[in-house]
C-alpha positions in Angstrom: 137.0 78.6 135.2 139.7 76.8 136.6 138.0 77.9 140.6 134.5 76.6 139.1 135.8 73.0 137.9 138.2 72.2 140.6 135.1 72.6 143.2 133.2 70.3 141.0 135.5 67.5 141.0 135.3 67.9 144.7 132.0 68.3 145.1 130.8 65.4 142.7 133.7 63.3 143.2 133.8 63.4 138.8 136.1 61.3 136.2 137.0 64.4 134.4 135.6 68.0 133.9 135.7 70.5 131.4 134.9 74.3 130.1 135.6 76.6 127.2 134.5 79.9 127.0 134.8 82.1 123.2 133.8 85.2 122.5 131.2 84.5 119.4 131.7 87.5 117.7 135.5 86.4 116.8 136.1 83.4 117.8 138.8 84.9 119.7 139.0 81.6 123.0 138.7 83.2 125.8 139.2 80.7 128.1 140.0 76.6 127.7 140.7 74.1 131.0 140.0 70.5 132.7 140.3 68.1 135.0 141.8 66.2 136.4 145.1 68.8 135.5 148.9 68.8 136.5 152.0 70.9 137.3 153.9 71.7 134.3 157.1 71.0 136.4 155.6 67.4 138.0 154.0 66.1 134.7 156.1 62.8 135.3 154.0 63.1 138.8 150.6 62.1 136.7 149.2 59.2 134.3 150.2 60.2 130.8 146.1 60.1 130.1 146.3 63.2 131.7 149.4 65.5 130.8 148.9 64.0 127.1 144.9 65.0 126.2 143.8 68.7 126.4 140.0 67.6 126.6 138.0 70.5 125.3 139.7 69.5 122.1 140.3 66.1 122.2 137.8 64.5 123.9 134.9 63.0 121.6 131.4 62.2 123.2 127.6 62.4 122.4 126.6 66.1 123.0 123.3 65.2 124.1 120.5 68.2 124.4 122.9 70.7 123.9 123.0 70.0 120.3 119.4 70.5 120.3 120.6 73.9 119.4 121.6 73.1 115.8 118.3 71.8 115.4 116.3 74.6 116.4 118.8 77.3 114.4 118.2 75.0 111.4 114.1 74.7 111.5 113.7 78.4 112.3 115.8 78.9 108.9 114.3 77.1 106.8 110.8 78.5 108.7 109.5 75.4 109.5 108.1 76.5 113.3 106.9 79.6 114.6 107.7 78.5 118.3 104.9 80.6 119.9 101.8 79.5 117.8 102.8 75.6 116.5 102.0 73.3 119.0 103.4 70.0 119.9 101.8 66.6 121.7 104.6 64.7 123.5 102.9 61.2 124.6 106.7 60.4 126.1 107.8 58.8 123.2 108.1 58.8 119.1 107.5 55.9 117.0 110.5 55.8 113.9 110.7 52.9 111.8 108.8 51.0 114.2 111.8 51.9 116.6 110.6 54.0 119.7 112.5 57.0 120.7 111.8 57.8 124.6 111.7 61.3 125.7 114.0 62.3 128.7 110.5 62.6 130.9 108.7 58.9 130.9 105.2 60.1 131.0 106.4 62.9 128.1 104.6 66.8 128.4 101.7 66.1 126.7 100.9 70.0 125.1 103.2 72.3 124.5 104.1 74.9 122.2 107.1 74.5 120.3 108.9 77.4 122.9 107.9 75.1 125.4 109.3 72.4 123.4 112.4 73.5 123.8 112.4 75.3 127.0 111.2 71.1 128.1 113.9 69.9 126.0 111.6 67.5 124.8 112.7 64.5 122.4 110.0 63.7 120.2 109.1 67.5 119.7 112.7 67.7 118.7 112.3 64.7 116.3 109.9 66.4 114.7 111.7 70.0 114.1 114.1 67.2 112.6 112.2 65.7 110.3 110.2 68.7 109.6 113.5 69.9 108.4 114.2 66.9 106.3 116.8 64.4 106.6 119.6 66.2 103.8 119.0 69.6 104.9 119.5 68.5 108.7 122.7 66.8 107.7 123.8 69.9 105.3 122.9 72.2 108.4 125.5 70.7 111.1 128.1 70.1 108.8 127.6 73.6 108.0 128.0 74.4 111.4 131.3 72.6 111.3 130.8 69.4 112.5 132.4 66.2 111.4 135.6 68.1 110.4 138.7 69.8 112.7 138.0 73.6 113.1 141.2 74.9 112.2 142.2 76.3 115.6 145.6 74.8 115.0 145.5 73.6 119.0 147.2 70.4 119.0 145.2 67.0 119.4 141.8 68.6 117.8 139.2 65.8 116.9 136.8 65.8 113.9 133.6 63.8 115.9 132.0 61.3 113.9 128.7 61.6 112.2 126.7 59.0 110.6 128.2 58.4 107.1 125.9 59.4 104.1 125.0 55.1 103.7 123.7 54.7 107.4 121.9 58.1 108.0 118.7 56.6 107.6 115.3 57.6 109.5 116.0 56.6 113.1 120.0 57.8 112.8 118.1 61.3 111.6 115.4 61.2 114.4 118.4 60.5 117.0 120.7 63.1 115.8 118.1 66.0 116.0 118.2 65.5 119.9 121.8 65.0 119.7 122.1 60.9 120.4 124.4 58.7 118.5 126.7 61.4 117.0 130.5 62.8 118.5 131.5 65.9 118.8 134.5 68.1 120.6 133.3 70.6 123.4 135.3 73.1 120.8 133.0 72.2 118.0 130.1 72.5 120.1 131.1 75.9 121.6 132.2 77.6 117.4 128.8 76.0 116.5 126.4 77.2 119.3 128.8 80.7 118.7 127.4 81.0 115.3 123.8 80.0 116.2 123.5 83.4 118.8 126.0 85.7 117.1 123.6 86.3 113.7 124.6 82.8 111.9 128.3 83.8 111.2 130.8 80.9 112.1 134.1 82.0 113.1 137.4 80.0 113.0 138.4 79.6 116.5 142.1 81.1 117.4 143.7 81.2 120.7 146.8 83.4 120.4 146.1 87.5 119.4 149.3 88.4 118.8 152.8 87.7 119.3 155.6 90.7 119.9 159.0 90.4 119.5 160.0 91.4 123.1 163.7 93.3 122.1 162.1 96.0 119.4 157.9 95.3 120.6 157.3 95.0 117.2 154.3 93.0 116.4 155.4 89.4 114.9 152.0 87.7 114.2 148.4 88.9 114.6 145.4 86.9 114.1 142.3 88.4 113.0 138.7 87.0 113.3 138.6 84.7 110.1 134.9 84.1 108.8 134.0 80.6 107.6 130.8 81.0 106.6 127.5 82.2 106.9 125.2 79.8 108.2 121.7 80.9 109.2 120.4 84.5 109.3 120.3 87.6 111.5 116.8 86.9 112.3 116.9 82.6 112.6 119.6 83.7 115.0 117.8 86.2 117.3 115.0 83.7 117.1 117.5 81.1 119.1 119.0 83.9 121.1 115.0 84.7 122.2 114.3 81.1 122.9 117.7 80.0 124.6 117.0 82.7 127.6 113.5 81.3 128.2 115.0 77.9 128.5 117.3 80.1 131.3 114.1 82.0 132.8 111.6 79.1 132.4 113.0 75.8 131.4 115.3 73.1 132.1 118.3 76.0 132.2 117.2 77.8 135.6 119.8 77.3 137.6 122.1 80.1 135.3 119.8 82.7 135.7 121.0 85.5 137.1 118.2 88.6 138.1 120.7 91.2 137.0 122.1 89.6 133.7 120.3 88.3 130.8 122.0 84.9 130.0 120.6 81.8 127.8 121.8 78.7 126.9 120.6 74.7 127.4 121.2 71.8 129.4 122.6 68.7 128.0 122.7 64.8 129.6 124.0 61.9 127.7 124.5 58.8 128.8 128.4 57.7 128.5 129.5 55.6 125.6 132.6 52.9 125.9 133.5 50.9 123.3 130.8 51.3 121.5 128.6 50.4 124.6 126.4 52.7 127.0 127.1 52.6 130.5 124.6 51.9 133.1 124.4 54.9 135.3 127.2 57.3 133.9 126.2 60.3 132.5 127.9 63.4 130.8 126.3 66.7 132.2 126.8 69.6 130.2 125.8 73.5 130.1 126.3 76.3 127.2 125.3 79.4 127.7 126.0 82.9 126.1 125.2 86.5 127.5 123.9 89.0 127.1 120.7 88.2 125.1 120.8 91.1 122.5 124.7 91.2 121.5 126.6 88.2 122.9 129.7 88.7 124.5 130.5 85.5 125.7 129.5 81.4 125.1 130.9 79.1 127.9 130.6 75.4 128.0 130.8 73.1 130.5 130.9 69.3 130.8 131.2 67.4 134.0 132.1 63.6 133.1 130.3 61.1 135.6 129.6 63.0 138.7 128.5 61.2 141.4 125.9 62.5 144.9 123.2 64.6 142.9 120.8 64.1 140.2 122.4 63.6 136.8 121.4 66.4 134.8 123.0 69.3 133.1 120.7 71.8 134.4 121.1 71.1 137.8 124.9 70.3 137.5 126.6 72.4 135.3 124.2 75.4 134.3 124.9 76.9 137.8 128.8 76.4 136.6 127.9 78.4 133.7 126.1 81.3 135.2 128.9 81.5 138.1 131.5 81.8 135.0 129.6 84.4 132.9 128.8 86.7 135.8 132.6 86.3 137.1 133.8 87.3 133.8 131.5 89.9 132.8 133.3 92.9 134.4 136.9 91.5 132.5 135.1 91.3 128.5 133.4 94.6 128.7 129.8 94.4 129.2 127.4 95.4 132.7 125.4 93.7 134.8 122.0 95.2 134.7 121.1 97.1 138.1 
């Protein structure tokens, strides 16, 4: 991890990177880091914006498409899509309370089915999983997931995110939020959440630390355990996602993870950069999460490269091949084969 995101602040000349990487059947962190980083020994060497933030934890920003995951996860729940046989006409744009919502592709994809949908990562087809949904149950569904509130990994400097407030969660704030615009979340929420999506709907309290042993007698001071929060969406919702996440690897906007001997899924995510309360012209946050393998994940690793600069800005073509490097680095360590 630390290899991947040091090369890409090189290579893309970035503001800041970072990556996470959990294994979703415990929560168990596996892996946290960003950049720019520091010696221990030379902090005074570095601005205090740097030795004082731990990023994955701290840092709050619009998640963009990868959010689009929550979305999904909640309307195959409530079985408002069969993704194969519903069918979707993106004319580039949805009209919400007279306010129109542009999709990511100006001229939109016209047809699709609802796999393709996502596999696309189209906005308005997204919109309307959203509002297919409903506007409560949407809400009900990422807070659910654990957003809006600290997850209780006890790392210092953790950040709630901030969600539209019951009062201003009106049509176009719903419409916006199902393709992951004008919320804030942590890259740790983001990673427990997408955890519970693919692991079959359980969300796990994320814990860093497995034990601590007293080094004189080796007995065993403090274990943590896997601690369940909640169920939030079904075995079957959650193969659904798992299913549909590796064709957005194997035929969508995700490509650049796949791996022929390894079956990984996951999806891209671009949002443009807000500061004080303002978009910036032509800065972007590129992100990738992806999990593997398919039928019993192992392992969900996010990445988010802030503003990177000599390359198209898009989390599919920056980040997912970040991802895919990670996973089938790590594979070998966390105890599952690549396939021959």
């Amino acid at each position: 991890m630390e290899r991947e995101l040091s090369q890409a602040m090189i290579k893309y000349e970035a503001d800041q990177a970072l990556a996470i990487a959990m294994n979703p059947k415990t929560g168990a962190i596996l892996g946290l880091s960003s950049f720019p980083t520091f010696h221990p020994l030379q902090y005074d060497k570095v601005s205090p914006s740097v030795y004082n933030q731990n990023l994955p934890v701290s840092m709050t920003f619009e998640p963009g498409s990868t959010f689009k995951i929550i979305t999904l996860a909640a309307a195959l729940e409530e079985g408002k899509v069969d993704l194969q046989n519903d069918h979707f006409y993106d004319p580039g744009y949805s009209i919400v309370e007279g306010t129109r919502l542009r999709c990511w592709k100006r001229e939109g994809h016209k047809h699709q089915s609802f796999l393709e949908v996502v596999e696309n990562s189209c906005n308005p087809g997204f919109i309307e999983l959203g509002q297919r949904v409903g506007r409560e149950k949407l809400s009900q569904y990422i807070r659910d997931f654990g957003f809006g509130q600290k997850t209780g990994s006890a790392i210092a400097g953790e950040s709630t995110g901030i969600l539209f407030s019951k009062e201003s969660y009106g049509p176009v704030e719903h419409a916006t939020t199902s393709f992951g615009q004008g919320i804030s979340v942590t890259p740790l929420q983001q990673v427990q959440a997408v955890s519970a999506a693919v692991n079959g709907g359980t969300l796990y309290q994320p814990y860093v630390v497995k034990r601590v042993y007293n080094e004189e007698t080796g007995a065993v001071e403090l274990e943590n355990n896997p601690k369940i929060v909640r169920q939030v969406i079904s075995e079957k919702a959650s193969k659904e996602v798992r299913e549909a996440l590796e064709s957005v690897v194997a035929n969508g906007s995700g490509r650049q993870s796949f791996r022929d001997f390894m079956r990984i899924g996951g999806k891209t995510g671009t949002a443009q950069k807000a500061v004080n309360g303002r978009y910036v012209e032509g800065e972007y946050i590129v992100s990738f999460i992806g999990f593997a393998p398919i039928d019993d994940p192992e392992i969900v690793v996010y990445v988010a490269i802030d503003n990177p600069k000599h390359s198209l800005q898009f989390g599919g073509v920056i980040a997912a091949p970040i991802v895919g490097q990670i996973i089938e680095d790590s594979a070998p360590y966390i105890g599952f084969e690549k396939r021959t």
